[in-house]
Every structure is written in C-alpha cells, then in structure tokens.
VOGU-3710 file (C-alpha; in Angstrom, 3 decimals, decimal comma):
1> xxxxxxxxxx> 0,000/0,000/0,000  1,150/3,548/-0,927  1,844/6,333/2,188  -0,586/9,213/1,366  2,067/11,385/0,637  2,813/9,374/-2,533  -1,038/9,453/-3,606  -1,072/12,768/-3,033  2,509/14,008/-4,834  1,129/11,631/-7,648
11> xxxxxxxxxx> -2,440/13,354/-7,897  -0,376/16,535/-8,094  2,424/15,334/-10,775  -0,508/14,343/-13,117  -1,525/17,473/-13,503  1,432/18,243/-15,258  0,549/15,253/-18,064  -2,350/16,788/-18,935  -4,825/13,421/-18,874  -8,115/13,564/-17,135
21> xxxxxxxxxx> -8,819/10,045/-16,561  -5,158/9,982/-14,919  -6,167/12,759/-12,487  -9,832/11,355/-12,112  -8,192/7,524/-11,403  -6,708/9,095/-8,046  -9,468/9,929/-6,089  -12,780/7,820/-4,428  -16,445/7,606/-6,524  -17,458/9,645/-3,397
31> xxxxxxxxxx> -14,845/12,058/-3,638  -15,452/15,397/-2,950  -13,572/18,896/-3,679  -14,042/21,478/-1,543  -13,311/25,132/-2,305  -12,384/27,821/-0,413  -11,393/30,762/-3,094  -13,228/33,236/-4,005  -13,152/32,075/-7,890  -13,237/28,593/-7,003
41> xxxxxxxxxx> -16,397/26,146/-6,596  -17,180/22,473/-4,944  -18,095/19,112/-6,788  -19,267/15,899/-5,229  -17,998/12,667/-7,013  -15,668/11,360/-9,068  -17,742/11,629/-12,333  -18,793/15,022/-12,029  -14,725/15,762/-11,140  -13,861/13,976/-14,555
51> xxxxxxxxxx> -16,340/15,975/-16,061  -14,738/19,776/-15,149  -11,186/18,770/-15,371  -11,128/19,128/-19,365  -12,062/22,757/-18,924  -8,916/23,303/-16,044  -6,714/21,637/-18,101  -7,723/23,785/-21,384  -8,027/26,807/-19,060  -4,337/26,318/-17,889
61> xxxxxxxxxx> -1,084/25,361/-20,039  1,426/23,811/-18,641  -0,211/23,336/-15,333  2,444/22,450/-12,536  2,241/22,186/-8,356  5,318/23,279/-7,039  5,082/21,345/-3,392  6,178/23,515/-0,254  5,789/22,377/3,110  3,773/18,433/3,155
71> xxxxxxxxxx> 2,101/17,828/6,865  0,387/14,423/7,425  -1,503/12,951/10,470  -3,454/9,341/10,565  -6,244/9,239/12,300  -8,783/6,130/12,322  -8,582/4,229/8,643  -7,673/7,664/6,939  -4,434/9,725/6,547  -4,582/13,886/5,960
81> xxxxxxxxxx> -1,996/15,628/4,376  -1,712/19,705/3,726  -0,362/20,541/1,200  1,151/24,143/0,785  2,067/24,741/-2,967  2,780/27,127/-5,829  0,542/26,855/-8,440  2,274/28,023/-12,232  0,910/27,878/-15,830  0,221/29,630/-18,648
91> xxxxxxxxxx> -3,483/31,384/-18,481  -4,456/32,550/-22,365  -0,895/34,250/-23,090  -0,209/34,727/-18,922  1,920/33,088/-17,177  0,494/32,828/-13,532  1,891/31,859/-10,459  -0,612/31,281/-7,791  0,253/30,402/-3,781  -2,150/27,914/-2,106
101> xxxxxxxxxx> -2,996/25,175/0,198  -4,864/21,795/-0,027  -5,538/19,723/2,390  -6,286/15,870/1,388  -7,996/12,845/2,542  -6,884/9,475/1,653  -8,124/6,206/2,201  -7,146/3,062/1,079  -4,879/4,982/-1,987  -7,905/7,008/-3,128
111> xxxxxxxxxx> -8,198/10,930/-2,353  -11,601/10,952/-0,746  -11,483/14,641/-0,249  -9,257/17,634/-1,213  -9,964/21,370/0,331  -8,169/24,007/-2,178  -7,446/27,058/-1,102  -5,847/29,441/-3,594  -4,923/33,170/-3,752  -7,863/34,265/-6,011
121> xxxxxxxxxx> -6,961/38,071/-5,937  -3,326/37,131/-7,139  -4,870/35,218/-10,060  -6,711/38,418/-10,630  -4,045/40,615/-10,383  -1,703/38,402/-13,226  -4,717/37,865/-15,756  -6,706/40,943/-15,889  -5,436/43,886/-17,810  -4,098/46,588/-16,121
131> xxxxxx> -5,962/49,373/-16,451  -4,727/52,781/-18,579  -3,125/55,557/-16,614  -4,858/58,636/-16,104  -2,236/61,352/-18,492  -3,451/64,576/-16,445
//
C-alpha cells in the first residue's frame, strides 16, 4: 500500500501530463472537492470531477504544483496531508503563479477529499489587464 504522501505528490504530478482520466483515477467515486477561493467552486464525485477537469486543463497550459511544506496525520482508517504549494501555468498568453494550500484525505490509496485554497486576488491581479493611466 502507498503512504498518502505518494497518492497525493502523484495526484499533483498528473496534472502536469495533462490526462483527465489519470487525475480522475486518483481519487474515491465519493470524492469530494471542496473550495475555499473566491473564484473557485465544490463538486461531489468522481464523475462530475472527470467531467470539469477538461475545462482546467484547457483553461491552464502547462499546469504544474510546485510542493512547499507536506504535513500528514493518521487518524482512524484515513491519513490527511496539507499541502502548501505554488501553483504556475500559462493562463491565455499569462503566465500565472498562484500560492495555495490543499488539504487531502486518503483512504485506502484514493483521495476521498481535497480542500483548495488558492490566492484568487493574485490570479486576478496576473490575468486581468491593467488598467490605462490617467495622463493629467
């Protein structure tokens, strides 16, 4: 049996690959994703997750999760881990780079659960246009 931290470095790395069903293989029928950003919103299973992630992974170019600090603690048949991480990609022709946490639940190898939270306001800041200067 994998340690979480594996599952969870793994979920992350696929990103990178680009392949839904990769991503979507990683976490529990019952899985739910949880978040807490401004821009971000929740989903409850693993179909409806396979559903959305073609529109991240179009959204975002060269996704990649730049790990931080990991933190893991077992408790009954299921392990957390918090993740704090750098988000980068390219968003149309911006490239981003976005600070967050997620904290995961894993069970038996599967990611049951997965809280996200993300600097929406620095997203916002590196993807909208900047705004003219007054000339007076």
């Amino acid at each position: 049996m994998a340690p979480a931290i594996e599952v969870v470095t793994a979920y992350l790395r696929a990103f990178s690959v680009g392949d839904p069903d990769s991503i979507a293989n990683m976490v529990a029928p019952g899985f739910r994703s949880e978040h807490h950003s401004a821009l971000g919103s929740d989903c409850e299973g693993r179909t409806e997750y396979r559903r959305r992630l073609p529109h991240f992974l179009e959204a975002f170019h060269d996704p990649r999760y730049e790990i931080g600090d990991l933190v893991t603690q077992e408790r009954d048949a299921v392990t957390d881990v918090v993740v704090r991480y750098l988000f980068t990609g390219t968003y149309g022709d911006t490239r981003v780079e976005i600070p967050g946490v997620m904290w995961f639940t894993v069970r038996d190898e599967l990611i049951t659960k997965r809280v996200d939270t993300w600097d929406s306001l620095t997203f916002l800041q590196q993807t909208e246009p900047s705004e003219p200067s007054d000339p007076s």
